[in-house]
NUFI-499199 format. One line per 5 residues: their letters; for each residue z, x, y of N, C-alpha, C, CB. Coordinates in Angstrom, 3 decimals, padded with zeros to 6 digits, always signed. Atoms other than C-alpha are relative to their C-alpha. Glycine has a CB too. Example, Ala and Ser with C-alpha at 12.3 -4.5 7.8 and 13.67 -1.06 7.14 Angstrom:
# NUFI-499199
as) +000.000,+000.890,-001.190,+007.800,+012.300,-004.500,+000.000,+000.900,+001.200,+001.246,-000.992,+000.027; -000.060,-000.820,-001.190,+007.140,+013.670,-001.060,+000.730,-000.770,+001.090,-001.415,+000.414,+000.462
***
This chain:
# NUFI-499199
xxxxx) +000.913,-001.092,+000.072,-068.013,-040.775,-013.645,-000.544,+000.219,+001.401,-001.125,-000.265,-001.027; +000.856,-000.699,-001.522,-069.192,-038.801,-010.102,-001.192,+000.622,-000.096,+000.750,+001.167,+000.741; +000.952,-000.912,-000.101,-072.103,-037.491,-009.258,-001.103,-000.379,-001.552,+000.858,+001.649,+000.099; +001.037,+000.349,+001.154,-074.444,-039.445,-012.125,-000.939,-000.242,+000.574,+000.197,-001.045,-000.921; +000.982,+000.169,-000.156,-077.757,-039.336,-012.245,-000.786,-001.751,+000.111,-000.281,+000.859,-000.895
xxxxx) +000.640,+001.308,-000.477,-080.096,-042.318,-010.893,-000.134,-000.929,-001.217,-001.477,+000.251,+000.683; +000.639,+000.447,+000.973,-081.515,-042.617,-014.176,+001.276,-000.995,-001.060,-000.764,+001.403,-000.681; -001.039,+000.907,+000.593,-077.550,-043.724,-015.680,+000.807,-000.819,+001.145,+001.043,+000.900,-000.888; -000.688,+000.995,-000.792,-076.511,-045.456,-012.555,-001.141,-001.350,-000.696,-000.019,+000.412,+002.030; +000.804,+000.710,+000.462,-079.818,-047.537,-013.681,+000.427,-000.801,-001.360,-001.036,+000.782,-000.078
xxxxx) -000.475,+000.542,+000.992,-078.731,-047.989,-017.204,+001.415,-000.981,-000.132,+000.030,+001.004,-000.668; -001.730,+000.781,-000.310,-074.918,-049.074,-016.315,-000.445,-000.950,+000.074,+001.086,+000.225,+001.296; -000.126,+001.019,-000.985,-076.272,-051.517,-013.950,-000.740,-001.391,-001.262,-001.076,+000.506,+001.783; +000.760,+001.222,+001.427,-078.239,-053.174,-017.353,+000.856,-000.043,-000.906,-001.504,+000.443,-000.949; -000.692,+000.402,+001.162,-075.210,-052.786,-019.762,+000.636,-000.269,+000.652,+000.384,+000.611,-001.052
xxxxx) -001.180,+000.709,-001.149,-072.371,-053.710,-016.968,+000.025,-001.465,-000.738,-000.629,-000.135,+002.048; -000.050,+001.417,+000.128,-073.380,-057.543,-017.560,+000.554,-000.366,-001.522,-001.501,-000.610,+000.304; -000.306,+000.702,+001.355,-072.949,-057.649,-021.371,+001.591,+000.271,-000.309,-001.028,+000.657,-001.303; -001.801,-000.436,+000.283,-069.223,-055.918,-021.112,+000.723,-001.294,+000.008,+000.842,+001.075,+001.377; -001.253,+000.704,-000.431,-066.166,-057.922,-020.842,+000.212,+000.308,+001.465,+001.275,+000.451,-000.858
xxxxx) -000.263,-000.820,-001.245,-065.504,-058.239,-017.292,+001.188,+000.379,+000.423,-000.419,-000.538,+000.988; -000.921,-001.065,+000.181,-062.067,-056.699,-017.911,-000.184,+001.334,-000.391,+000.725,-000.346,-000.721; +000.455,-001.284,+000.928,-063.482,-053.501,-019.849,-001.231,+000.546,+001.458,-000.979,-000.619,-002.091; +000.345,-000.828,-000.801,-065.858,-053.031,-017.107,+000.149,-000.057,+001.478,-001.015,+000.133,-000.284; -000.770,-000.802,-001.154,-063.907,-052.829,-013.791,+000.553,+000.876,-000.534,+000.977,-000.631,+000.810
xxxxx) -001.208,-001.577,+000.916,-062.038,-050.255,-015.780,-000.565,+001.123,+000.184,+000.222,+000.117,-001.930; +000.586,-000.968,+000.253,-065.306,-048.280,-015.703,-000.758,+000.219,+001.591,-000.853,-000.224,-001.356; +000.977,+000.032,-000.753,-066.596,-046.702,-012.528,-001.196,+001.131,+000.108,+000.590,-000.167,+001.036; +001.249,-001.294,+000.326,-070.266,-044.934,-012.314,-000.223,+000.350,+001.476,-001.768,-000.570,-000.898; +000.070,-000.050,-001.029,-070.443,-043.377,-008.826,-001.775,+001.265,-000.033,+001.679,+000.411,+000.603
xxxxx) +000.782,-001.331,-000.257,-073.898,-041.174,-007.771,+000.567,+000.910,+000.605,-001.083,-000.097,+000.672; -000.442,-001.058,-000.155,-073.801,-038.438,-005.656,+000.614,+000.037,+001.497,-001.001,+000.910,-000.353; -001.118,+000.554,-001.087,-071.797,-040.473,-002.297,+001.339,-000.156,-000.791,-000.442,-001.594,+000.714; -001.389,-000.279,+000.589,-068.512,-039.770,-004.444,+000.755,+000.143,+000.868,+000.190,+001.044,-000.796; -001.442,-000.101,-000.600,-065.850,-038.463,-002.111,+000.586,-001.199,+000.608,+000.047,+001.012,+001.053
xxxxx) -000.999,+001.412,-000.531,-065.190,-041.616,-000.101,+000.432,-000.627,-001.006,-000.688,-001.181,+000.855; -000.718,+000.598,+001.503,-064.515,-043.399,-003.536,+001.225,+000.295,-000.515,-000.693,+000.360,-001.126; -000.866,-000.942,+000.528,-062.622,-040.821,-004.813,+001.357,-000.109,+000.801,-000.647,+001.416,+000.067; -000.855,+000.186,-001.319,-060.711,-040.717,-001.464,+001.026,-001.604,+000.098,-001.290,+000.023,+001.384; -001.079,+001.684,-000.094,-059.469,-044.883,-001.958,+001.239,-000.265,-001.543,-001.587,-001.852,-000.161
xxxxx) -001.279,+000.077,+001.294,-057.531,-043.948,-005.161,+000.483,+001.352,-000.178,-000.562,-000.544,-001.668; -000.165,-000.912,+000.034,-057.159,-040.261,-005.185,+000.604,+000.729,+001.536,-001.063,+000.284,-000.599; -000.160,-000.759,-000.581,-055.289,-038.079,-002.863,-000.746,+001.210,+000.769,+000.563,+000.102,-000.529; +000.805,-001.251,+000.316,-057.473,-035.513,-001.435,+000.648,+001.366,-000.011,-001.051,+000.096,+000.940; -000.202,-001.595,+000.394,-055.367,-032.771,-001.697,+000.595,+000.074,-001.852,+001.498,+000.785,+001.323
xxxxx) -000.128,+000.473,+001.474,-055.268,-033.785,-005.640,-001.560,-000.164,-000.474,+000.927,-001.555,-000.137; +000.901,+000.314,+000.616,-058.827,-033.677,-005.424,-000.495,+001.442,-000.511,-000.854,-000.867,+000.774; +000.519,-001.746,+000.426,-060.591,-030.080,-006.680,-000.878,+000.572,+000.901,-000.880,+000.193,-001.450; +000.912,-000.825,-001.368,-062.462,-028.052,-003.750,-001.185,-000.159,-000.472,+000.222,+001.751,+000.378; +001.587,+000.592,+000.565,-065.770,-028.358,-005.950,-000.460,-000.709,+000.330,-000.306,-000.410,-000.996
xxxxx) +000.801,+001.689,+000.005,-065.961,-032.157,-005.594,+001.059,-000.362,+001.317,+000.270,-001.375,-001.925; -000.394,+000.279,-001.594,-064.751,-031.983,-001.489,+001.442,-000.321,+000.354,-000.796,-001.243,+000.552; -001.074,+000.496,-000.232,-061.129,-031.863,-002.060,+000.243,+000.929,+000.891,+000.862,-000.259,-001.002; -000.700,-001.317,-000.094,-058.963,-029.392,-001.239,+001.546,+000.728,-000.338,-000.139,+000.133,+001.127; -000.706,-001.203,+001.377,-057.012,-028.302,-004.182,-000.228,+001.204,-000.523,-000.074,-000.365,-001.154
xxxxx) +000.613,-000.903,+000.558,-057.524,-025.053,-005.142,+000.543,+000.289,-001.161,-000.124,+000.947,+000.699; -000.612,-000.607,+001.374,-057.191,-023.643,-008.420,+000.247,-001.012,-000.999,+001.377,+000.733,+000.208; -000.196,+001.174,+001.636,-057.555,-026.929,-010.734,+000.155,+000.636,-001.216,-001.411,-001.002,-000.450; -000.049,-000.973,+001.565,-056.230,-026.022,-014.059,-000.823,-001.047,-000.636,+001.788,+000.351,-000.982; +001.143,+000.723,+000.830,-059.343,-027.311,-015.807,+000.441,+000.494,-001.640,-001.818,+000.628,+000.557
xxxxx) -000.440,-000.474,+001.033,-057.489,-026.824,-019.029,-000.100,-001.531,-000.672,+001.410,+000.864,+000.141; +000.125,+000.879,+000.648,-057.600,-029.127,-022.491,+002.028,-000.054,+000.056,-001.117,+000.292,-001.441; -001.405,+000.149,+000.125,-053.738,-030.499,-023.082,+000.057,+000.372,-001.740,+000.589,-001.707,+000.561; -000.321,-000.655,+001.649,-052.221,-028.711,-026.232,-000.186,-001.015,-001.375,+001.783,+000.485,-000.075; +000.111,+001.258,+001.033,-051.905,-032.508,-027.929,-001.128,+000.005,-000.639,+000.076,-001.355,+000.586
xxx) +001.424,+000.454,+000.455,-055.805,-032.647,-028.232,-000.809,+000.745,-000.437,-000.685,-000.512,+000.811; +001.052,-001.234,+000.912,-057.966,-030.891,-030.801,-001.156,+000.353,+000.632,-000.614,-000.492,-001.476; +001.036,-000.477,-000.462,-060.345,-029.038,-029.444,-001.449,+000.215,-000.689,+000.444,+000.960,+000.362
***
């Protein structure tokens, strides 16, 4: 998740400990210093111009498989 508020980086940081600590590296909560993150697993021209890539035209579409 990018760009989360203080108030659920806060909460994570109190349920994080009770996870499995397989289940939660799996999960990352980033505030609103996102792009470098984004940038160590993501491509940036795979990222969306919105959130500092420079992809244009993300097809922000649902996939046909999944009920809407």
């Amino acid at each position: 998740m990018i760009n989360a508020p203080y108030t659920f980086t806060t909460i994570w940081a109190m349920v994080k400990p009770w996870l499995d600590p397989s289940t939660a590296k799996k999960i990352k909560i980033i505030g609103s210093n996102y792009l470098d993150v984004l940038k160590k697993d993501i491509d940036v021209d795979q990222i969306p111009v919105e959130y500092g890539g420079t992809r244009p035209n993300f097809p922000w579409t649902v996939p046909d498989n999944i009920e809407k």
